[in-house]
N, C-alpha and C positions, 0 to 999 in steps of 0.2 A: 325456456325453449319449449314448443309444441308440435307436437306428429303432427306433420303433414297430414290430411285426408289420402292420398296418395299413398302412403305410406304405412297407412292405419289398416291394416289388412286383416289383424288377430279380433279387432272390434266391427261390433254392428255399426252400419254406416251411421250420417247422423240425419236427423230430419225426423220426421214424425213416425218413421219407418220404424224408429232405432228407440222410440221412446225418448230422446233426447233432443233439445233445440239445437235447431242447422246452426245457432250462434253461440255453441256451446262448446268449446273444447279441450284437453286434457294434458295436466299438468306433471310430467313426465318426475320429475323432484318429487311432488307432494302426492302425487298419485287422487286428483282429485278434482273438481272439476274448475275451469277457469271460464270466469263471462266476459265474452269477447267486448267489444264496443261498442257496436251494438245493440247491443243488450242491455250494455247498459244505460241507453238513453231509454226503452223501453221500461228499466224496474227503477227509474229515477223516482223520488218521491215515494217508494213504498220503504218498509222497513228495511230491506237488506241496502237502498240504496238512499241515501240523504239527499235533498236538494243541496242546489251548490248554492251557498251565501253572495248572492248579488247586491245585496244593500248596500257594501263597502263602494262598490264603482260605481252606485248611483250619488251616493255621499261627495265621491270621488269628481264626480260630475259635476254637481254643484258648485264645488270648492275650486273647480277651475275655471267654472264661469264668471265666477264672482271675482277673481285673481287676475284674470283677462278684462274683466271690466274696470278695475283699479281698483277696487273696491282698499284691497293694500297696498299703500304705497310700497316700492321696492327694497328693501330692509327691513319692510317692519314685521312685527311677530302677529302670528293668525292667535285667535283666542282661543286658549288651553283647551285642552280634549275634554274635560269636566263641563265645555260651557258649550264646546261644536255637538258635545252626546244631546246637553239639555235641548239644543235649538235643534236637531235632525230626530230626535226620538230614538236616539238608538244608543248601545251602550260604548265604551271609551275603547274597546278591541276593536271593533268595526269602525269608528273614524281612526284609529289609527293606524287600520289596515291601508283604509284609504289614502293615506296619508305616506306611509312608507311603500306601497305594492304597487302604487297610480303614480300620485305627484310628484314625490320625491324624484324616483328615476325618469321619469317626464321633464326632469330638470325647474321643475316652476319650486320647489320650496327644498330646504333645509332643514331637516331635524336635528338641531344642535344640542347635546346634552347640558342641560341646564341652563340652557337658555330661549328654549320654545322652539317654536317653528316657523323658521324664518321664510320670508319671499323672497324669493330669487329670481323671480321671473322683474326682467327691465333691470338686473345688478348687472356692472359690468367689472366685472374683477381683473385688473390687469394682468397679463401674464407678461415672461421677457423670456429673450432665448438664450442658452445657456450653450457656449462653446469649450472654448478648453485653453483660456489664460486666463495664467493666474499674475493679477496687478497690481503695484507698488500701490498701495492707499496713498495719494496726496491732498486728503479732506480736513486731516489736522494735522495739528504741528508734529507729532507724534510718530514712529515709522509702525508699518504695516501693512499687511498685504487685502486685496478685493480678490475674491476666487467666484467665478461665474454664478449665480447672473446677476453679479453687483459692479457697477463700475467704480473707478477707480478715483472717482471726484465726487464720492457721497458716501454719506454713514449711518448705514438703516437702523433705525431707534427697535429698542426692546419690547416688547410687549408684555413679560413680567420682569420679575426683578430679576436677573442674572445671577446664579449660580455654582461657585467652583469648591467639592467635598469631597471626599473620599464616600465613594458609593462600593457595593459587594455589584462587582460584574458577572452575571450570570448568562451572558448570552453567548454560548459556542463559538460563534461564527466571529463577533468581535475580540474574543480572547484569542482566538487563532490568530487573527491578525495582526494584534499586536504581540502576539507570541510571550502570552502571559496565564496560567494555569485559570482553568473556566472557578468562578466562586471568591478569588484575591478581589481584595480591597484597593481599588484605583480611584484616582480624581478624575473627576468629572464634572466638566463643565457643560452646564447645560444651559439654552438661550433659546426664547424663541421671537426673532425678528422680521422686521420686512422694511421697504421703500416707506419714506415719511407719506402721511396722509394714507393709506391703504391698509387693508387687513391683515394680521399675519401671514408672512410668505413661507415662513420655515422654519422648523424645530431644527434646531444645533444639538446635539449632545457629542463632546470631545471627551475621549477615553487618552488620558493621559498616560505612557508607562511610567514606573515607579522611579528609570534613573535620568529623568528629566523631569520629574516634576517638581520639587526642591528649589529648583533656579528660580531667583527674584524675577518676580513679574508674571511666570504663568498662570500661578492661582487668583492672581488679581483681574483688577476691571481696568482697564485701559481707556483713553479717547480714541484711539486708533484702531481698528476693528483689524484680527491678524496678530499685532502686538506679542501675542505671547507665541508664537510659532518666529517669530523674528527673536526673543530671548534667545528661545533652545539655539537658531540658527549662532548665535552671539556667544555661546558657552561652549562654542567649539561645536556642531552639527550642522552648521553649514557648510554648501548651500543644502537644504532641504532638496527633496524629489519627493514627487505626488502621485499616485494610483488613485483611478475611481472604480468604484464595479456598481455598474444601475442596474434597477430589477422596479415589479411594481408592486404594491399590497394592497391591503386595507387598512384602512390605520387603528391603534388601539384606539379605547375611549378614550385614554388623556389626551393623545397625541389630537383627537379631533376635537376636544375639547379645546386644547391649545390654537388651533391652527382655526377655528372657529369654522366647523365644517361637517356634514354628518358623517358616522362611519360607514357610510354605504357608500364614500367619493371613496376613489383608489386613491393614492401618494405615489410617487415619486420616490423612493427611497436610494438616497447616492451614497455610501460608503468612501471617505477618502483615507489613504494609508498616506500617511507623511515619514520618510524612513532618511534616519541619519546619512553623509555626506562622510562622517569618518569610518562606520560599517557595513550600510547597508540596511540596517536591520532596524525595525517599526522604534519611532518615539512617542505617536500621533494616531489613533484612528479615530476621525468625526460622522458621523450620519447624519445626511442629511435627510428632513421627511417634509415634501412639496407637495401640495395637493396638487391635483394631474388638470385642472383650468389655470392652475400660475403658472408652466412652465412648459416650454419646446426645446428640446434637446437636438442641438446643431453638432455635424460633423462634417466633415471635407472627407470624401473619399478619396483611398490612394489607388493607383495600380498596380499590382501584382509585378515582378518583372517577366513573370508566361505571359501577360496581359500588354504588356507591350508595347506601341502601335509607332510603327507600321507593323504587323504581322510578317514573319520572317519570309511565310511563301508571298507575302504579297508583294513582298519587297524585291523578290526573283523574276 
């Protein structure tokens, strides 16, 4: 916050009258002076004020001309910051300023962890839209359910190997929901899949509670994607009921590692609660993590019954 001029009534005005720059004004907290903006375009370049590092968005510049000319095909990796320093003359913070501050959110490239710096400009990454049924899988012989946005006549292959262990669940929000103490030892299956031929679409991880998970078949691997939420249904918890609750984030490292994606794209993150049929009460909670170019989230609005129509007086 700073005094008004106006209002600065106990001090010498400012201006060369007052021994003071007209661009110079006082810092009410620190008791001390503060350089407007002014100002500081004037002491740019001396000691108190540093020039501002432009080299990165000339780098920046280059890197997109080159990108726009084809120079990489659309997938492929740009050459490691060790070899863009050696050819621009500058050091490996400055192309990769360029690189994360410019391109990246320009949308033309990918900083994937450990896996370089992908082109992205000319990828066309499918996306599907996700409504809110959930569908008998009839893709194998096997029973099991499709839950948005996979249909019901296909069964989207793994991208690591699938696994279900007893993990230490630490995260508040999902121990509440399954209404099991934050730190207890849960199974946990974890998947990350999508559509055949295309990139990961989505990290799966399913927090199983403790008095369903025992039942033959949920810790297993099934042909029938669903399958083990069909178990529980079959051990007496049927029919299952589903809650979603969506929100967006950033994703961890792994999670973009996985999903093959920099951590600067948001996610998608869907929370489903699957809750027994004999009490009510959580057997299931999965999260979903969708990078935010795979997916559009469809809803049908309903009306209110205030909302109405015809409107009562119109109706008079």
């Amino acid at each position: 916050m700073f005094m008004s001029r106006q209002g600065d009534r106990d001090r010498a005005p400012y201006g060369p009258a007052s021994g003071r720059p007209a661009n110079e004004g006082y810092c009410l907290r620190t008791l001390g002076p503060v350089v407007r903006p002014a100002a500081v375009s004037q002491l740019r370049g001396t000691s108190r004020v540093p020039r501002r590092n432009s080299r990165f968005t000339e780098i920046a510049a280059l890197l997109r001309a080159r990108i726009l000319a084809g120079e990489w095909a659309p997938g492929s990796t740009l050459p490691v910051l060790d070899a863009l320093a050696t050819e621009y003359s500058a050091d490996k913070n400055t192309v990769s300023r360029a690189i994360s501050e410019v391109l990246e959110p320009e949308g033309l490239v990918w900083a994937v962890p450990r896996r370089g710096t992908i082109v992205r400009h000319g990828m066309a990454r499918p996306h599907r839209m996700r409504g809110n049924l959930v569908k008998r899988n009839v893709a194998t012989n096997g029973p099991g359910y499709s839950f948005p946005s996979a249909s019901g006549q296909e069964v989207w292959r793994h991208h690591i190997t699938p696994t279900a262990k007893p993990e230490r669940l630490d995260d508040p929000r999902i121990a509440r929901l399954l209404k099991v103490s934050a730190g207890s030892e849960i199974l946990l299956r974890h998947r990350v899949t999508g559509p055949e031929a295309e990139p990961p679409f989505q990290v799966n991880n399913s927090w199983v509670h403790p008095r369903v998970a025992d039942i033959p078949g949920v810790a297993g691997q099934a042909t029938g994607p669903g399958d083990w939420l069909y178990r529980i249904e079959q051990a007496g918890h049927g029919p299952l009921s589903w809650m979603e609750y969506h929100r967006a984030r950033l994703p961890t490292t792994a999670e973009a590692t996985e999903l093959q994606i920099p951590v600067t794209m948001p996610v998608m993150e869907i929370v489903r609660v699957g809750r027994s049929a004999l009490d009510g009460d959580p057997v299931e909670v999965t999260e979903y993590v969708i990078p935010s170019d795979r997916v559009e989230i469809v809803h049908e609005l309903h009306r209110d019954e205030s909302a109405a129509w015809p409107w009562p007086e119109d109706a008079s």
